[in-house]
Structure formats: C-alpha cells, structure tokens
C-alpha positions in Angstrom: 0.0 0.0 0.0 2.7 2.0 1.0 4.6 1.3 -2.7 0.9 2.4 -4.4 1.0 6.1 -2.3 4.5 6.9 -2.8 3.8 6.4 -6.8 1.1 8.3 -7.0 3.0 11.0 -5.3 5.4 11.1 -7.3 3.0 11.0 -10.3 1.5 14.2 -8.4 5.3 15.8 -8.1 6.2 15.5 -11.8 2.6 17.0 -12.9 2.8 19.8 -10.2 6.3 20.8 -11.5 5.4 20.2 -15.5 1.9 22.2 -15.3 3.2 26.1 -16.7 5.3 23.9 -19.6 2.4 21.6 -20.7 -0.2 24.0 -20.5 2.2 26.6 -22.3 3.1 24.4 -24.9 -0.7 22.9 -25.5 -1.2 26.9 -26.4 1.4 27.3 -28.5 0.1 24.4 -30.8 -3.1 25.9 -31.1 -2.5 29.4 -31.5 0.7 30.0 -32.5 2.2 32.0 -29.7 5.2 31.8 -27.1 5.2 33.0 -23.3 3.0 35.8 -22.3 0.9 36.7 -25.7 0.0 32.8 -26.1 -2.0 32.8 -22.4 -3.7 36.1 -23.2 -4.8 35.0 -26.6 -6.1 31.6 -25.2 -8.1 33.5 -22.6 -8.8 36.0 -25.1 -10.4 33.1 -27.3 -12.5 31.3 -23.9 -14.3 35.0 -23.7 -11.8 37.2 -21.1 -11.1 40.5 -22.1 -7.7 40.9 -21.3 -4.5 42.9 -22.3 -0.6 41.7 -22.5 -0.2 42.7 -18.4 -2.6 40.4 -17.4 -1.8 37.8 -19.8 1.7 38.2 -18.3 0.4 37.8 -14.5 -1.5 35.3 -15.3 1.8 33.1 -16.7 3.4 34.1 -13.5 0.3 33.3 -11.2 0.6 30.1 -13.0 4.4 29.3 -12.2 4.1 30.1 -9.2 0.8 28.1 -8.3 2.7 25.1 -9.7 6.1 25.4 -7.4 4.1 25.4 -4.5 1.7 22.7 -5.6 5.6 21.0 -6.3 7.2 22.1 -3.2 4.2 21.3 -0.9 4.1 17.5 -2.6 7.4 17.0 -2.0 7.7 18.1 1.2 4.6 15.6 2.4 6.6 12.7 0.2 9.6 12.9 2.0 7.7 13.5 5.5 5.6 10.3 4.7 8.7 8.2 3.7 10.6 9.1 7.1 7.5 8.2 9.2 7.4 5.0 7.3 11.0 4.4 8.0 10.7 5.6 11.7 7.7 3.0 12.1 9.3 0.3 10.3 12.4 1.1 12.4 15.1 1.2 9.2 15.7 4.7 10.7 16.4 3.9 13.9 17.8 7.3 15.2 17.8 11.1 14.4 21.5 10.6 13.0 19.9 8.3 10.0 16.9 10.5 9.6 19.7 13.5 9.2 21.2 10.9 6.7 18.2 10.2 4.7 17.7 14.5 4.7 20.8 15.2 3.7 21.1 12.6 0.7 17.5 13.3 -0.5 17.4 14.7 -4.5 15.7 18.2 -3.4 16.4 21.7 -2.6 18.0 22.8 0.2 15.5 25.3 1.5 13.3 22.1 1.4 15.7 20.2 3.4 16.0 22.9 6.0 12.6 22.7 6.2 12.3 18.6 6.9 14.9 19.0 9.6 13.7 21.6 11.3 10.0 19.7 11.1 12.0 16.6 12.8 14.3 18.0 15.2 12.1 20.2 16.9 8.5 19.2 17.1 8.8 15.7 17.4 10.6 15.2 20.8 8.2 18.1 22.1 5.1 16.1 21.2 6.2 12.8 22.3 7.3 14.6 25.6 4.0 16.3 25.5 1.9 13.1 25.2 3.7 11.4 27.7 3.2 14.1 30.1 -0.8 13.8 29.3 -1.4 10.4 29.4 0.4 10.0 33.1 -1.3 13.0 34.0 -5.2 12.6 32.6 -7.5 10.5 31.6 -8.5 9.7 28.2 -11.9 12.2 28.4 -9.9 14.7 29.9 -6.9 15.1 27.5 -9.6 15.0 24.5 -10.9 17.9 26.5 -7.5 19.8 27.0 -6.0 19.7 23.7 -9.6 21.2 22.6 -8.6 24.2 24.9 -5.9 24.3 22.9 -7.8 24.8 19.4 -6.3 21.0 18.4 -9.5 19.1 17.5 -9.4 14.7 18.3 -12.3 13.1 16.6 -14.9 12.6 19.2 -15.2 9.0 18.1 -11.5 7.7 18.2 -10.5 5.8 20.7 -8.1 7.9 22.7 -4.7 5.9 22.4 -1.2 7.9 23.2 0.2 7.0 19.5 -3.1 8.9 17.6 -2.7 11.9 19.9 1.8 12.1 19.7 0.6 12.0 16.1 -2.0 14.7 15.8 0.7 17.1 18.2 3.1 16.3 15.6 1.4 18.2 13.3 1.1 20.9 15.0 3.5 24.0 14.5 6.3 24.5 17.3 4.4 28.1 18.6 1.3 25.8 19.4 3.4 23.2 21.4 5.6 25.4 22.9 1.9 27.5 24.4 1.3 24.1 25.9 4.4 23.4 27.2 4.4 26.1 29.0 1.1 26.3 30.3 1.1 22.6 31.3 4.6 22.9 32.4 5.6 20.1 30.7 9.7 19.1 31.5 11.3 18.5 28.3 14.0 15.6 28.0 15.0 14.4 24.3 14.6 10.6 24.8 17.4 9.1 22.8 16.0 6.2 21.1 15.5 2.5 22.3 18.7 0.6 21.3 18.0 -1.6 18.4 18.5 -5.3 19.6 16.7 -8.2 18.7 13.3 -9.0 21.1 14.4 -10.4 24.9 13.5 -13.0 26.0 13.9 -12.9 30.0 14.2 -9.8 31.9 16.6 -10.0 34.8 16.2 -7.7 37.6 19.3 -6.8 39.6 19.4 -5.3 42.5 20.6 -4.7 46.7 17.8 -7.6 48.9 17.3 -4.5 51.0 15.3 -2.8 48.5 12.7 -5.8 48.0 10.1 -3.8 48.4 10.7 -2.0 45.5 11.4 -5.4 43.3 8.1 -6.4 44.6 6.2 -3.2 43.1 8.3 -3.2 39.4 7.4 -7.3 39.0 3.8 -6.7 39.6 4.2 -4.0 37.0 5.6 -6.3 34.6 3.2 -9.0 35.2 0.3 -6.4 34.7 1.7 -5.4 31.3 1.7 -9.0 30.2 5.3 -10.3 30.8 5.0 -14.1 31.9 6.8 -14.8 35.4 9.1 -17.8 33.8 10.3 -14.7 31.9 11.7 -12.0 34.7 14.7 -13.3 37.1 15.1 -11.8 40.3 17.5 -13.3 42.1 16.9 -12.9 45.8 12.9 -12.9 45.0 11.1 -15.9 46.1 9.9 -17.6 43.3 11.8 -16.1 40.7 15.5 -16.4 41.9 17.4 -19.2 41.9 16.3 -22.9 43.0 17.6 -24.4 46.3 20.7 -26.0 45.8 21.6 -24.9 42.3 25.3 -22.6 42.0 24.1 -18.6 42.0 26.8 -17.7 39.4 26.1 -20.6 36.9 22.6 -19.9 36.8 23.2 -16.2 36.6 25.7 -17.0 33.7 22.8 -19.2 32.1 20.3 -16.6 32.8 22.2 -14.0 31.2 22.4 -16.1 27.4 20.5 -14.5 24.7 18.4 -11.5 24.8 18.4 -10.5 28.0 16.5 -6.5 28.9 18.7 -5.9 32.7 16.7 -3.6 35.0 18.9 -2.3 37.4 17.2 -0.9 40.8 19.8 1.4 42.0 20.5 3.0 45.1 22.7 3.6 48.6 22.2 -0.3 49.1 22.9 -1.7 45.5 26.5 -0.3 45.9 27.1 -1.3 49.1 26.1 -4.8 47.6 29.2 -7.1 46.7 26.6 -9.2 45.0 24.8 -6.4 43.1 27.9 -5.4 41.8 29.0 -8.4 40.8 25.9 -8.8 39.0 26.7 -5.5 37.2 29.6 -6.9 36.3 28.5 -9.8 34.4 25.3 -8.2 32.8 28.7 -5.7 31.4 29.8 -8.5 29.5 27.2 -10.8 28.6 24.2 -8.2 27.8 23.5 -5.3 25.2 20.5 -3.9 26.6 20.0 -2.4 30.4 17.9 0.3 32.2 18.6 2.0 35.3 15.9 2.6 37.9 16.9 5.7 40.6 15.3 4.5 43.5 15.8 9.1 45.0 17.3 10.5 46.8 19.7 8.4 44.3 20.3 10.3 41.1 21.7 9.8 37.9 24.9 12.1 38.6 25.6 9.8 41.7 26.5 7.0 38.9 27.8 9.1 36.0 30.8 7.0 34.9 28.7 3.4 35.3 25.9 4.7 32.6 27.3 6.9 30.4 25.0 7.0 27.4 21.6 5.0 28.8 18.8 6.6 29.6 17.5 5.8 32.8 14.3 6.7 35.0 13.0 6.9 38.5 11.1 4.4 39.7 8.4 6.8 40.6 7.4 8.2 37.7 4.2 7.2 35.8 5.2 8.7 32.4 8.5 6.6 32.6 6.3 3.3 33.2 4.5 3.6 30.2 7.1 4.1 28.2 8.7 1.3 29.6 4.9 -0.7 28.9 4.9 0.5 25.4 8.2 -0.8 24.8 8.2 -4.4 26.4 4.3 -4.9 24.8 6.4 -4.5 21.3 9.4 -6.4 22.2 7.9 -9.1 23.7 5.3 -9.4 21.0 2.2 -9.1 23.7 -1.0 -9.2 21.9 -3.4 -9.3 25.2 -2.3 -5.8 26.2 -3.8 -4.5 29.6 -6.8 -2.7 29.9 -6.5 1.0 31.0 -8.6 1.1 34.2 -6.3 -2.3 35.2 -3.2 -0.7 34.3 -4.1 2.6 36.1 -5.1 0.4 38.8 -1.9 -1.5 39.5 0.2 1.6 38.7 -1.2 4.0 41.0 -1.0 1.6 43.8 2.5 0.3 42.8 3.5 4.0 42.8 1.9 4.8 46.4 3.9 1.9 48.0 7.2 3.0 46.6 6.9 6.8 47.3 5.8 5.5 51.0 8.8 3.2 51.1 11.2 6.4 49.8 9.7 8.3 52.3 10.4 5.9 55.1 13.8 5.6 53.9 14.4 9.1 54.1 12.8 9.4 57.8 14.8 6.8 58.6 18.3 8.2 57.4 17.4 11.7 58.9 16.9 9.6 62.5 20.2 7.9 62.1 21.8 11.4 61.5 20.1 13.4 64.4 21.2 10.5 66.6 24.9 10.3 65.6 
C-alpha cells in the first residue's frame, strides 16, 4: 500500500512541477504564440477581455501556483517516507533521519525545512503526550487539547500513538503554548537501542530494597510479561532454586536476549553481590535500564551509565514508556486494559513513594542520633 502512495505522489510531483510547460506548450500548438501573448490569446479566445499585463500575471500566477503545488508534494513525500521508516524502524535514530535529509534529491530550502519539522516538534510532542497520558485521563486530555484549538475526533479511541501524532502536526508556537502552560519538562529521549526482542528480563538489585522489586514485577506481570520470563535473584519464586550454583545460573540466565533492569541506590553499591551482577550483565548483555530509586540520582553514577537513559522508579510517564516498549518487544498481543493498568500503577507508585519516604525518615533519624 505504501509502494501504491508513494507512486502516486510522485506521479503528483512531476505534474505539479510540468503544469506552466504543458499547458504553455498545449497553447502554443493551437494558437501560435510563445510566453505571455499565447495565455492572453487563449483566454482572449474562452471570452476574457484581457490585455498583455494580465496575460503576463496570469503566466506568473501560474508558475508560481505550480512550485508550491511542487514544493508542498514533495515536502509531504519525503515526511511520509521518514515516518514510514521511523515506524518500520530502518531509521532507527535522528543521525539516520539526518542521513536520509541530507542525501534526498531536493532543494536545500526544502531540506532545512524537513529537519527543522523533525528536530524540533517531534521530541516536544512525544514529551507532550507522555506528560498527558500520566497525568489525565482519556476524556480529559480529549478535553485539554480542545482548549488548545487541536480538535481529536470525538469518536477515536483515545490511544497515546493517535494523539503524539496529531501534536506532531502541530507547529512549534502551538506546542511550545502548551508546554508552557502545562509545564511540561522536556527531556529528548534518545531512542530505544535496536537489539533483537528479549526474552527474560533480569532484575538486579541490593535484597534490602525488595520492596521495591516487589512493586516493578507486579508491574511487569500487569503489562503482560509471563513470570518464567523475569529473574530476580533474591525474589522468592523467581531467583534461583535451592541448591543450584548462583553464578552458573546467573551465567545461564544472562544467554541471549536479555532486557537488565537495574534498581539502584545507597544499598545496591554497598552490595558485593549487586555489583558483581553488574559486572556480568557488562559482559554478557546489550540492553540495560537503570531505575533511581531518590534521593539516588543519575549524577551519583555518571561514569557506570554513560549513554543510557535511565528513570526513577516513581514516575508514571517513565512506566508507560517502559509498557509501550516491552508490549512490542515481547510481541504481547493481550495488552492491559487502562482502568487495570491505572489500577496496578497508582497503587505500585503509592507503596514506593511510602517506602522512599520511610527511607528518608529513617536516614534523617540515624543522622540526628549520631
């Protein structure tokens, strides 16, 4: 289908940028003229009393007419060909949609224009739709973008990739309004590392911050990830069996595709077994998150993860990035129902912000009492 549109576009291209010539030469071979005099006789001839000034605007009005027809084709060509490869994931990054830019068989001003269309506006509305789906629901963001003059059909089904792609058209003074209004924190996510689909998902992290391994399995179970898939290994049920050799079975675990989520914190540091954990995920896996368990930050561990983008484990937008992700990677066709997902992440989040905020209490005892 895709093959059919771009032809016909192209089709569309060639005739906007051949209409002054045909329609100039289909004059000449009737009436004999060139250039201006041939479109004032031929409107001359269907009844329009015109002299040699008009007959010359109206050639201009023509050229002109056609290049935008032209340009504006081409422009929507190229756009539809990037989102194509952006969905189909053969440009994986903004460095190959530069690429593809860059190498395109078109003007310059034209190119300036398709970077500056995907360099600006679309890490603003993904950050934008993020920040309304954690922070409404469905009725309600339907409701705020309306504020916004943006129009969603009222009968769509209100999913996060229709409304990241009706903000995407958008121009960058509308977005920018709603950023500020909303107060929306903009962080350009660098995209998800290509590697083939996992097929476990090992979760490493200090056993005195179970509580919070607790919280991010149920999470993974609720988007649809099967329990013989996650490895945890001080997590009953989902470490390693009685009797078996903890490094072997880590070693085994650790074959393949393997997504690491690290839970990070004071404790995971202070854990000669989380670290040596780290340790072998470093060598034997591509693909690894960090979760900030605060007051642990990212700058606490700048060196360990250079390059990968991470998130705090209590954040909402951050989770359903992490769902969208894992629902395509691990090829989940029974996705969760909202009201159950909103059900197991608000009370996930409520247990781990109690549990930070115990933590905290608890450090700011042991200092007044030292």
């Amino acid at each position: 289908m895709k093959i059919i549109q771009y032809r016909y576009q192209l089709i569309s291209i060639v005739a906007g940028i051949g209409v002054s010539q045909t329609l100039y030469y289909s004059i000449k071979s009737t009436n004999g003229y060139t250039g201006a005099p041939a479109i004032t006789s031929a409107l001359k001839d269907l009844g329009f009393n015109i002299n040699m000034e008009l007959g010359i605007k109206s050639l201009i009005t023509i050229g002109i007419l056609a290049f935008i027809i032209s340009e504006y084709l081409i422009l929507n060509y190229h756009k539809n060909r990037i989102e194509d490869g952006i969905a189909r994931k053969k440009l994986k990054n903004v460095r190959h949609v530069l690429e593809y830019i860059e190498t395109a068989s078109i003007p310059v001003p034209l190119k300036m224009k398709l970077k500056t269309n995907f360099m600006t506006t679309q890490p603003l509305a993904q950050e934008i739709s993020l920040y309304l789906f954690a922070k409404y629901e469905p009725n309600e963001i339907r409701e705020k973008l309306n504020r916004y003059r943006i129009k969603v059909p009222e009968d769509t089904l209100i999913k996060r990739s229709l409304i990241t792609k009706i903000l995407n058209k958008q121009n960058m003074a509308t977005l920018q309004n709603i950023q500020r209004t909303e107060k929306v924190g903009v962080s350009i996510m660098p995209p998800e590392p290509v590697v083939a689909s996992p097929k476990k998902i090992f979760i490493s992290h200090s056993n005195k911050d179970l509580v919070y391994v607790q919280e991010v399995i149920l999470i993974l179970e609720t988007i649809g990830i099967k329990s013989e898939h996650i490895f945890c290994s001080s997590y009953e049920g989902y470490g390693n069996p009685l009797g078996s050799d903890y490094l072997s079975r880590l070693k085994q675990e650790l074959q393949g595709n393997t997504l690491v989520l690290f839970i990070l914190s004071q404790n995971f540091f202070g854990s000669k077994m989380g670290l040596c954990e780290m340790g072998a995920t470093w060598i034997l896996t591509q693909d690894q998150i960090p979760l900030y368990i605060p007051p642990f930050r990212p700058d606490d561990v700048k060196g360990v993860f250079p390059t990968i983008e991470g998130m705090f484990i209590n954040k909402k937008e951050r989770f359903i990035q992490l769902r969208e992700r894992l629902e395509k990677e691990f090829s989940i066709e029974k996705k969760v129902t909202l009201l159950k997902w909103n059900r197991q992440i608000e009370s996930s989040l409520k247990n781990i912000n109690l549990a930070i905020a115990n933590n905290l209490s608890d450090h700011t005892s042991e200092k007044k009492t030292s």
